[in-house]
C-alpha positions as a Markdown table, in Angstrom:
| # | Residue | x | y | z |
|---|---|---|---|---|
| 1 | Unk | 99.2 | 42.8 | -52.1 |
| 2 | Unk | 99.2 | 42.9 | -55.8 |
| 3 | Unk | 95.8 | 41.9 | -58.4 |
| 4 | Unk | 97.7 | 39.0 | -59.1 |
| 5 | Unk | 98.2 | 37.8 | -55.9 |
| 6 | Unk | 94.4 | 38.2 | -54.9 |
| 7 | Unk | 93.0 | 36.6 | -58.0 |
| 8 | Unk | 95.5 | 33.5 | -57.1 |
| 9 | Unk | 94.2 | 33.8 | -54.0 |
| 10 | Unk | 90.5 | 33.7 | -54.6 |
| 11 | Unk | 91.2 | 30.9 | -57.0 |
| 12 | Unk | 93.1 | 28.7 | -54.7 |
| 13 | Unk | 90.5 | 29.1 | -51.9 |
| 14 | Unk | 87.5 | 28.5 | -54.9 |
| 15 | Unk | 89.9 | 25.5 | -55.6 |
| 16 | Unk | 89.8 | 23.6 | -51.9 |
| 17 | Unk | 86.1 | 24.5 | -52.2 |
| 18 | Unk | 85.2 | 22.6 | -54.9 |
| 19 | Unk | 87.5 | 19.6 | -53.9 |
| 20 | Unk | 85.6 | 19.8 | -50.6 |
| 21 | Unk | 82.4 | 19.6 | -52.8 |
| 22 | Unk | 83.9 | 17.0 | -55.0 |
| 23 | Unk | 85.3 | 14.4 | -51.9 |
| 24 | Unk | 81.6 | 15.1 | -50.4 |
| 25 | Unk | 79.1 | 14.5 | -53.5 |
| 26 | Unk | 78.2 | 10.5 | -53.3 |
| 27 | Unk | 76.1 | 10.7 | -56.9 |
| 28 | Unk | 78.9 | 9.6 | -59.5 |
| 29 | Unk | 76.8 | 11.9 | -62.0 |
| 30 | Unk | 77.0 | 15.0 | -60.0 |
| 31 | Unk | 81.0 | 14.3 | -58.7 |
| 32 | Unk | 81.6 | 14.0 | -62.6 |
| 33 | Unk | 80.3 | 17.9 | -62.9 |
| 34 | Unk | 81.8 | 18.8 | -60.3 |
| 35 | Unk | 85.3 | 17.5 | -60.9 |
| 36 | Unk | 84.9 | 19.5 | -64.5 |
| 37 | Unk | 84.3 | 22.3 | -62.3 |
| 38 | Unk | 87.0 | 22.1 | -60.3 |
| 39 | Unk | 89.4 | 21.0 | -63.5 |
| 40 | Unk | 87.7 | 24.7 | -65.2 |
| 41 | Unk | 89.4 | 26.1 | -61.6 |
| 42 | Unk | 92.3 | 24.9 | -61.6 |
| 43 | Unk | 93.5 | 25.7 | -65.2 |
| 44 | Unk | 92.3 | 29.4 | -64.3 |
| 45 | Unk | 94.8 | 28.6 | -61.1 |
| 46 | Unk | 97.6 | 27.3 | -63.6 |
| 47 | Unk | 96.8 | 30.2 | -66.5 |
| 48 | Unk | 97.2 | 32.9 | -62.9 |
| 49 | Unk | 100.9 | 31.2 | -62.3 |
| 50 | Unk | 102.2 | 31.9 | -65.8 |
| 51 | Unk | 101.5 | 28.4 | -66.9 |
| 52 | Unk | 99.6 | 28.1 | -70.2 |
| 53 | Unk | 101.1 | 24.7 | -71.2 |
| 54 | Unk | 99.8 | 23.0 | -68.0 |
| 55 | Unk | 96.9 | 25.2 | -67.7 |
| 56 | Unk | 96.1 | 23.8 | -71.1 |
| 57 | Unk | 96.3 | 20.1 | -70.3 |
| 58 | Unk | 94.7 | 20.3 | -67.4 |
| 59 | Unk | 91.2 | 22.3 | -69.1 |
| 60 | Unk | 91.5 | 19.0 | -71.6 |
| 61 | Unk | 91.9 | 16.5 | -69.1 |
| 62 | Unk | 90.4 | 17.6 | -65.9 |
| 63 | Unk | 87.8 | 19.4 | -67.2 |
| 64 | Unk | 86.5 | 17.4 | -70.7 |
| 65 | Unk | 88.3 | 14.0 | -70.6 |
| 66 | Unk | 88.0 | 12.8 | -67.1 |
| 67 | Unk | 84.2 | 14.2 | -66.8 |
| 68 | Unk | 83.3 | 12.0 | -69.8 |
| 69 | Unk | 85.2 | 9.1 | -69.0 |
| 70 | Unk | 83.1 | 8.9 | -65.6 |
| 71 | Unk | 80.1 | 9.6 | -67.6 |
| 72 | Unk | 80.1 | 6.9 | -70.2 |
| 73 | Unk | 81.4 | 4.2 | -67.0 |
| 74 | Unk | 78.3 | 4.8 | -65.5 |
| 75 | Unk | 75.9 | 4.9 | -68.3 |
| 76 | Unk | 78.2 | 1.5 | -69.2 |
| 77 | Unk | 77.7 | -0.3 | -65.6 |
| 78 | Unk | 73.8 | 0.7 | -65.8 |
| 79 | Unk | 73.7 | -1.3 | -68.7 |
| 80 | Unk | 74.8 | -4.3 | -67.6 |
| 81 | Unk | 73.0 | -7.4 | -67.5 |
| 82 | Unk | 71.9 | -9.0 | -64.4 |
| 83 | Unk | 74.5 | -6.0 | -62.3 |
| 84 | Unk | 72.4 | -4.1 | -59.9 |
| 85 | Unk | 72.4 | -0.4 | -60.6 |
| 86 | Unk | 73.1 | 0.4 | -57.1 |
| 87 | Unk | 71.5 | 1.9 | -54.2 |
| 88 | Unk | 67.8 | 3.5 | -55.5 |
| 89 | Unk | 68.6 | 2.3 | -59.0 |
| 90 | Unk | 67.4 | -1.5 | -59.6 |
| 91 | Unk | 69.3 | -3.7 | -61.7 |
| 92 | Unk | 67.4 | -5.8 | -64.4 |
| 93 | Unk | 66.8 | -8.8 | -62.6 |
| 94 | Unk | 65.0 | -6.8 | -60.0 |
| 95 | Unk | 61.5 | -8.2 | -61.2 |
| 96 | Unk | 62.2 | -11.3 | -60.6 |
């Protein structure tokens, strides 16, 4: 087997790791870093195949865009009135 061939390899199984991580993780926060982590893997995957367009969409989407986007939801839905901020995080009508 060729370098080439191991280092797709090695990505793609670092790849169905992370996703493994990423469908497992139940804090939005941390599935937010993770999913940049696995969007950083997968235009290494992409950049491997000979595809630097895609590879380069995919580090701006999957690894900065989508992140963020998750990010500024959640800081969004912690901020709103009377909502509850879920499970160990109380909402502002808790002290009531």
């Amino acid at each position: 087997m060729t370098p080439a061939g191991l280092l797709v390899d090695a990505t793609v199984l670092l790849v169905a790791a992370v996703a493994t991580a990423a469908a497992r993780t139940r804090d939005p926060v941390r599935q937010a870093v993770v999913l940049g982590q696995l969007g950083l893997l997968l235009a290494l995957l992409f950049t491997f195949l000979q595809a630097p367009d895609v590879a380069l969409s995919q580090l701006a989407v999957g690894s900065v865009v989508t992140p963020l986007l998750i990010l500024l939801t959640m800081r969004r839905i912690d901020r709103t009135p009377g909502g509850d901020g879920g499970p160990g995080r109380p909402g502002r009508d808790a002290d009531r």
